[in-house]
Structures are given as C-alpha cells and as structure tokens.
C-alpha positions as CSV (number, residue, x, y, z in Angstrom):
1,X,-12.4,74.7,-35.1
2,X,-10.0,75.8,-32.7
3,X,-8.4,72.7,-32.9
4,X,-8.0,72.7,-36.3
5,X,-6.7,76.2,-36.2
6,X,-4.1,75.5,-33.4
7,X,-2.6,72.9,-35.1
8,X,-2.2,74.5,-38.2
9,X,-0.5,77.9,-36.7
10,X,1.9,74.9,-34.9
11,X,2.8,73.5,-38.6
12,X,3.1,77.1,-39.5
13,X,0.4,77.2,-42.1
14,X,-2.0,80.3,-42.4
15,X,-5.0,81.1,-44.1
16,X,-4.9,83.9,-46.7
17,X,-6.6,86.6,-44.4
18,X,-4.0,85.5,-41.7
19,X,-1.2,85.8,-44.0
20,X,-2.4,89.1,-45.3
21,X,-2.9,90.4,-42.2
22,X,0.7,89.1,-40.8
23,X,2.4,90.9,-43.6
24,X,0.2,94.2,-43.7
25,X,-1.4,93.6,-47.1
26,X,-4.8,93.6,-48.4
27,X,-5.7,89.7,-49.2
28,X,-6.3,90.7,-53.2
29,X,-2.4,91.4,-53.2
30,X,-2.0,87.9,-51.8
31,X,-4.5,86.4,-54.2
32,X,-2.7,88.2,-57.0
33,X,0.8,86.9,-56.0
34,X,-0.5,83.6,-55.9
35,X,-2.4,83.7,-59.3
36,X,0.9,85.1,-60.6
37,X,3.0,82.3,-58.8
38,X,5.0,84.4,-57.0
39,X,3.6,82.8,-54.2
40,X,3.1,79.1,-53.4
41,X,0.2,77.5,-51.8
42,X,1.6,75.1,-49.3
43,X,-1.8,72.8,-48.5
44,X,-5.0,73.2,-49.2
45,X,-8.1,72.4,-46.2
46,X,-11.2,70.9,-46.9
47,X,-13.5,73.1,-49.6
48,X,-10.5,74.3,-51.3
49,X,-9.4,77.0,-48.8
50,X,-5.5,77.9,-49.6
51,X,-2.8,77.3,-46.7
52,X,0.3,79.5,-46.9
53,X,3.2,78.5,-45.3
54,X,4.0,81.5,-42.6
55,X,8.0,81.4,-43.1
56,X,8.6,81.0,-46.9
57,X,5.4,83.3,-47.3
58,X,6.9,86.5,-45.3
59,X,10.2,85.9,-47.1
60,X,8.5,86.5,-50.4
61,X,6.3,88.7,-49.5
62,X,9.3,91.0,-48.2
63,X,11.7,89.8,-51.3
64,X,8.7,90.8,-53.6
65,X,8.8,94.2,-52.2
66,X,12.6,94.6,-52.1
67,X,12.2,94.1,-55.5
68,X,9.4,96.4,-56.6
69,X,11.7,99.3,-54.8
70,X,14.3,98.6,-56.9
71,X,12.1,99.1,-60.1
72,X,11.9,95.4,-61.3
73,X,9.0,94.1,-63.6
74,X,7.4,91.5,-62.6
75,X,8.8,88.9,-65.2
76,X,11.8,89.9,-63.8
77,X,11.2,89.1,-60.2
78,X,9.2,86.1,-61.2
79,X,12.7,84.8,-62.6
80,X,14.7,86.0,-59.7
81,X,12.3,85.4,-56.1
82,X,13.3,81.6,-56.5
83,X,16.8,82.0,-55.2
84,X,15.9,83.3,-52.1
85,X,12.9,81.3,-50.9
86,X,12.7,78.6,-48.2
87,X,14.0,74.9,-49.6
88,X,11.7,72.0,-48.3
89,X,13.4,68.6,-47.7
90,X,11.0,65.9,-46.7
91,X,11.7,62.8,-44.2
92,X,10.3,59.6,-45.1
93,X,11.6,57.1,-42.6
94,X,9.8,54.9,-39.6
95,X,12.7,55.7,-37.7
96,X,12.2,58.7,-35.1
97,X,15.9,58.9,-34.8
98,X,16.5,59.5,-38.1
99,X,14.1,62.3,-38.4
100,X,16.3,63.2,-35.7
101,X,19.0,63.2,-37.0
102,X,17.9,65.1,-40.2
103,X,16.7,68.1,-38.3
104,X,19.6,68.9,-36.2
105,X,22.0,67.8,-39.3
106,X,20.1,70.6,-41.2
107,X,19.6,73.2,-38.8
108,X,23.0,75.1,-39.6
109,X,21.5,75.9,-42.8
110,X,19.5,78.8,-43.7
111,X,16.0,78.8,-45.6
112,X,15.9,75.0,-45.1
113,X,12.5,73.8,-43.8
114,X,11.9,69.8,-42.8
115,X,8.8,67.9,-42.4
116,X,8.6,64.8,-41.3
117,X,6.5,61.4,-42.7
118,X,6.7,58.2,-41.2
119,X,4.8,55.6,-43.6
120,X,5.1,55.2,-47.4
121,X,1.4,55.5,-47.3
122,X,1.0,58.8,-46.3
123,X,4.2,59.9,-48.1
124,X,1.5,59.3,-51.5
125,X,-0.7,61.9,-49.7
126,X,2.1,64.6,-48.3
127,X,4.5,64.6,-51.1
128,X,1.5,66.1,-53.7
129,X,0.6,68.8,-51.4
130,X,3.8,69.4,-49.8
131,X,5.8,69.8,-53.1
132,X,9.7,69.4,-51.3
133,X,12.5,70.4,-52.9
134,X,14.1,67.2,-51.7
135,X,12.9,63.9,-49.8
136,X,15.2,61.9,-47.3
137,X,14.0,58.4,-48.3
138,X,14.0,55.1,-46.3
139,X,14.2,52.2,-49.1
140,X,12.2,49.5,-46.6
141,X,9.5,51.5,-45.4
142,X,6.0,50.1,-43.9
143,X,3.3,50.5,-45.8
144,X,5.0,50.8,-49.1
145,X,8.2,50.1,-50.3
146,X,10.6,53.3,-50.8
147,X,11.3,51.2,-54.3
148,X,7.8,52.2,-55.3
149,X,6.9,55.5,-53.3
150,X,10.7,56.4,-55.4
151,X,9.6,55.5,-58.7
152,X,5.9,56.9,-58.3
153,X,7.3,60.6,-57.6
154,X,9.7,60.3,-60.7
155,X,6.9,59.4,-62.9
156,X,4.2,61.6,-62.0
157,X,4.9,64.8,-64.5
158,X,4.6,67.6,-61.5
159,X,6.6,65.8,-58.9
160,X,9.4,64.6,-61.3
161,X,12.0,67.6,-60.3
162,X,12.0,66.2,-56.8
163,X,15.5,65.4,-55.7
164,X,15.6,61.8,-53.7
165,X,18.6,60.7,-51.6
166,X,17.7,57.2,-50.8
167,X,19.0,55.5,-47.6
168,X,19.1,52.0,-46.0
169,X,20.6,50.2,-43.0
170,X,20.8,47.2,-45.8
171,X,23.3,48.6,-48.4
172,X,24.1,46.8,-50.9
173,X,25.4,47.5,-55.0
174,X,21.7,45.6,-55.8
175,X,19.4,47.8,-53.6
176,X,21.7,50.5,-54.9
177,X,20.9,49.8,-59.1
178,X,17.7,49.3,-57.9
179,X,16.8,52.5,-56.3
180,X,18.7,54.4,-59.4
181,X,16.4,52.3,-61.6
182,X,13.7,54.0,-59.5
183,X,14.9,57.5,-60.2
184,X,16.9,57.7,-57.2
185,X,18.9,60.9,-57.2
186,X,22.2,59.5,-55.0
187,X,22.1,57.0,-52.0
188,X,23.1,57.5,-48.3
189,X,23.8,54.0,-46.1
190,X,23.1,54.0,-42.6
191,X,23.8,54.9,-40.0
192,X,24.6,58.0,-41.9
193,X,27.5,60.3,-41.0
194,X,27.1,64.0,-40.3
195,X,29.9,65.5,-43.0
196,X,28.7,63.4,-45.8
197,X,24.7,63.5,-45.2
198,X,25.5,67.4,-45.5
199,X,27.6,67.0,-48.5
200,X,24.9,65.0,-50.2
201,X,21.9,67.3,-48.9
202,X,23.6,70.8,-49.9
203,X,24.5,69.4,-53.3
204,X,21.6,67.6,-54.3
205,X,19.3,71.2,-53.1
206,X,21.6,73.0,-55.3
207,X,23.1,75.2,-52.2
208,X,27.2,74.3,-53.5
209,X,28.4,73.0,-56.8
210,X,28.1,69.3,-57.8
C-alpha cells in the first residue's frame, strides 16, 4: 500500500480525503463539485475509488471560490471555470527523446500538464482515463499503429474532441492523407523544430487564434 500510495503522490494524483484535506474542505464539498462537474476525476484505482489530479484540482478548487466571492451562480461558473484549468497534452511516442523534447518545448507555458505513453497498446488504456486535451502522436508506433490508435479516439463518441497532431520521421503527402483520413487534427514531421511544434501545440489547445 505504500507503494501504491508513493507512486501516485509522484504522478500527482490524490484520493478525495487527500484532496480535501490539501485544500481545507470537507470531502462532501469535493463529492458535490465533482457530481456537479466542476471538478474532474483524473483516474480511477481498483474498486472505483476517484483520483484527483493535485494541480488542476487546487486550481479549481481556488477558481471555484474566487468565483462564489464574487456572487456567481453556479451555472455561471460551470460555464466560466473551463478557461482557467490545467490543459493535458499526451505523448504517444517510443522515442524517449521525443518525450523529451515535448516537455521542455512546453514548459514555458502555463497550465499545460504532459504525460507521457510509450506503446499504442497502453495509449487504448491511458487515453480513456486520462481524457487530454491534446495527444502528440507517433504514426509507426509498436504495438499498434498511430493509423489506428488515431482513428479509434476520433470514433469513440467521449474521446472525439481530442485534438491529435500526428508526427513521423517518414513524411510523406500519403502518410499525411492518411492520418487526416484518421481524424488527424494537423501533422508535425520529424525531427520537429522548436518554433513550429509550439505554433502547432498553442493553436491546436486553443491558447492563440488559428
């Protein structure tokens, strides 16, 4: 057990007592918040317990109470706490130096959280649970194909929204219809460039305009 629960304070992830107890709340205002959505259950361990990511938690938690100062419903601040929460990209590459390269090429921006998966296997299991904003995806992946691991997310209904910037050391205008065929959100060759991976990443998570 105190494995279990040393790994998952390293990933971040608390328990809803830990959580409530981090932000100074009883844990019926957390299960509340989370019934009402306002906040987001980032895994779940075996026998249903709830995991609550530490970072994005606390930043609702304190955005929820900015906003009950100020008087707002909660309609209202279920419509508004969206713009201010962490953004989840996922890496799904088998190359360490590209997970690499995505971490430092995304540390300059703020609210931006990256995990990392190296097989198109566990990318099924991570992706569901995970729920990222946007996924960094390796096209020839071992396992399974970022062709199918692409088109998979686009056509399951809760995972559609998922933004997917598809990259390859093979580029080519057939692996690039291909991967738009697959629902393929824009396309990155490699070895990518700092200025232009940014470009694509702050567009494509909606932090500048298209």
């Amino acid at each position: 057990m105190s494995m279990e629960k040393s790994k998952r304070i390293e990933l971040g992830l608390l328990k809803i007592g830990e959580l409530a107890e981090k932000a100074g709340l009883p844990v019926s205002t957390i299960k509340y918040y989370t019934d009402l959505t306002l906040l987001r259950v980032s895994e779940y361990m075996s026998g249903g317990f709830r995991l609550y990511s530490e970072r994005e938690s606390l930043l609702r938690l304190k955005r929820i109470r900015e906003m009950l100062d100020q008087g707002m419903s909660i309609r209202d601040i279920k419509e508004n706490i969206g713009r201010i929460t962490v953004l989840k990209v996922l890496i799904i590459d088998d190359e360490p130096e590209v997970h690499d390269f995505v971490k430092d090429a995304l540390s300059v921006l703020q609210n931006v959280e990256v995990k990392s998966v190296f097989d198109g296997f566990a990318a099924g299991l991570v992706v569901g649970e995970y729920l990222p904003d946007l996924i960094i995806l390796d096209i020839l992946l071992p396992g399974l194909d970022g062709f199918k691991v692409c088109a998979n997310i686009k056509q399951t209904p809760k995972l559609a929204h998922i933004r997917i910037l598809a990259v390859t050391g093979y580029d080519s205008p057939e692996y690039r219809e291909k991967m738009r065929a697959a629902g393929a959100d824009d396309f990155l060759s490699k070895p990518m460039e700092l200025k232009p991976f940014r470009e694509k990443v702050t567009r494509l998570l909606g932090l500048q305009e298209r």
